[in-house]
C-alpha positions in Angstrom: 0.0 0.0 0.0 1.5 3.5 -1.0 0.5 7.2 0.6 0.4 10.5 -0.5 2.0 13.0 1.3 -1.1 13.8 3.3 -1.2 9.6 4.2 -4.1 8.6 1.6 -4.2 5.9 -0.4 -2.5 5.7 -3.7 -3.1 3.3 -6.3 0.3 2.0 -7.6 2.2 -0.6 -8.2 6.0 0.6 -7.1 7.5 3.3 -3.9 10.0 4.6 -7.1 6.7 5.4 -9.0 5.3 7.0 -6.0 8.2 9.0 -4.4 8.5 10.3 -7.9 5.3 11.0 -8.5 5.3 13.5 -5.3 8.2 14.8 -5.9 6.6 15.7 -9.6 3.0 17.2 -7.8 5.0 19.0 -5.5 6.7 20.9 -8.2 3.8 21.2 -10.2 1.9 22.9 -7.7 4.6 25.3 -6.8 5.1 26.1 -10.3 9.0 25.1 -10.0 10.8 23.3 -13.3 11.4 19.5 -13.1 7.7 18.7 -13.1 7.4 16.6 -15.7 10.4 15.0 -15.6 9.3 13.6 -12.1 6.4 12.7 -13.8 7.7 10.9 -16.8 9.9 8.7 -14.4 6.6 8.0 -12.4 5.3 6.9 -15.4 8.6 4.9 -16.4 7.8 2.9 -13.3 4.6 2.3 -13.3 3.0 3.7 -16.6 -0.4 2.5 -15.5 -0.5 4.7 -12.3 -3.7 6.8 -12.5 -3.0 10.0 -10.9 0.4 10.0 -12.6 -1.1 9.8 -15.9 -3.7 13.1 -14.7 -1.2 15.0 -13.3 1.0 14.7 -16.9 -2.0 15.6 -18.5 -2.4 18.9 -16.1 1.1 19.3 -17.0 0.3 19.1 -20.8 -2.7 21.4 -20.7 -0.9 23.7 -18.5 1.6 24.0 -21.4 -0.2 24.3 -23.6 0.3 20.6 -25.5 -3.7 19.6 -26.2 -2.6 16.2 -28.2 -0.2 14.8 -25.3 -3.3 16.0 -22.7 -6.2 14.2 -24.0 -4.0 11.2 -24.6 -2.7 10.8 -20.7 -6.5 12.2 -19.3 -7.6 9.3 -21.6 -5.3 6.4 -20.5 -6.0 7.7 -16.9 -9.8 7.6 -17.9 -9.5 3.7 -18.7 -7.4 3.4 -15.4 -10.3 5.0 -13.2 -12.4 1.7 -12.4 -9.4 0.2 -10.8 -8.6 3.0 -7.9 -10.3 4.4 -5.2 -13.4 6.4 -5.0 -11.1 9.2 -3.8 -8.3 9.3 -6.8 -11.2 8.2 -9.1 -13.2 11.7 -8.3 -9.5 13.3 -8.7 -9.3 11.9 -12.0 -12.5 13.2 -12.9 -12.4 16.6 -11.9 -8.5 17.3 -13.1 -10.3 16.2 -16.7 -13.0 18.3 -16.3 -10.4 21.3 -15.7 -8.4 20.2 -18.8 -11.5 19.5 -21.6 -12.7 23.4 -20.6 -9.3 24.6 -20.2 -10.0 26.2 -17.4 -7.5 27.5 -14.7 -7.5 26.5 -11.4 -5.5 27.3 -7.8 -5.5 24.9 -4.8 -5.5 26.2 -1.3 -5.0 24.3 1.5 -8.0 24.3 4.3 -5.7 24.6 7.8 -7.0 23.5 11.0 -9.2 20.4 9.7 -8.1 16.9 10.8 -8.3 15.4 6.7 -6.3 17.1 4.2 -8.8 19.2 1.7 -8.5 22.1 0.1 -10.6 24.5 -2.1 -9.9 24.4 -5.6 -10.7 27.8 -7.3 -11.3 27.6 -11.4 -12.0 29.9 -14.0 -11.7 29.6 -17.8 -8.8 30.3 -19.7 -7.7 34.4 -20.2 -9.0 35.3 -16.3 -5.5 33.9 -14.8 -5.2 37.0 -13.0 -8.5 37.3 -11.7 -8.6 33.8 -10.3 -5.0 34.8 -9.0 -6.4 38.2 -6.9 -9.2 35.9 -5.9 -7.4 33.2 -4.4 -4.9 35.5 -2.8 -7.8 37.5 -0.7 -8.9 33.9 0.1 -6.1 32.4 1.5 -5.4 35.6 3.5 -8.6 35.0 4.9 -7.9 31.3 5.9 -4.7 32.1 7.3 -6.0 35.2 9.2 -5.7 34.4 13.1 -9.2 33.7 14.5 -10.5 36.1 17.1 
C-alpha cells in the first residue's frame, strides 16, 4: 500500500513510482521546473498509475500541448475503475479542468483533521482574476481567529 504525502491511499504498483510521483506534484503545484520530468519517471515505473497519468496531463494542458493531454486524461480515464473512489473523483475533476481549459489554484483548508482544500477555477484568459481571488482567500484562511 502507498501514501500521498497527506497519508491517503494511492493506487500503484511501485514506492519509485510513487516517491517520484510527489516529488513531480509537489513541483507542479509550486510552479518550479522539473515537473514533468518527475512525472515521466513515475510513469517509467509504473506507466499504468492513475493519478500520474492526470497529473502529466495537467502538465500538458498547463503548457499548452492539447494532443499529449487528452491522450494521458484518456489512459487515466481507462485506469479509473481500478482505484479508489477518492483518486477516481481526482481523475474526474483534473479532466473536467483540462476538456474546458480552465484555470485552477488549490488552497489548503488549515486547521481540519483530513487534508482538503478549495480548488478555485476559472476559464482560460481570467489567470489573473482567479490569482487576486485566491490570494484575498487564503489571507482570509490564514487570518488568526478572534
Amino acid at each position: 500500500m502507498y501514501l500521498d504525502r497527506h497519508g491517503l491511499l494511492l493506487t500503484a504498483t511501485s514506492e519509485a513510482a510513487v516517491s517520484s510521483y510527489r516529488e513531480g506534484v509537489d513541483l507542479l503545484l509550486s510552479a518550479w521546473s522539473g515537473a514533468a520530468e518527475a512525472l515521466d519517471r513515475a510513469l517509467t515505473e509504473d506507466a499504468d498509475f492513475a493519478l500520474a497519468n492526470i497529473a502529466r496531463a495537467r502538465l500538458h494542458q498547463i503548457h499548452g500541448q492539447a494532443a499529449d493531454a487528452r491522450s494521458k486524461a484518456a489512459h487515466a480515464r481507462t485506469l479509473a475503475d481500478h482505484v479508489s473512489k477518492r483518486e477516481r473523483q481526482h481523475i474526474e475533476i483534473v479532466d473536467i479542468a483540462n476538456q474546458f481549459e480552465l484555470t485552477a489554484i488549490s488552497l489548503p483548508m488549515p486547521g481540519l483533521t483530513l487534508p482538503a482544500g478549495l480548488m478555485l477555477m476559472a476559464r482560460g484568459g481570467d489567470d489573473r482574476r482567479l490569482l487576486a481571488i485566491a490570494t484575498g482567500v487564503e489571507a482570509d484562511l490564514t487570518r488568526p481567529q478572534r
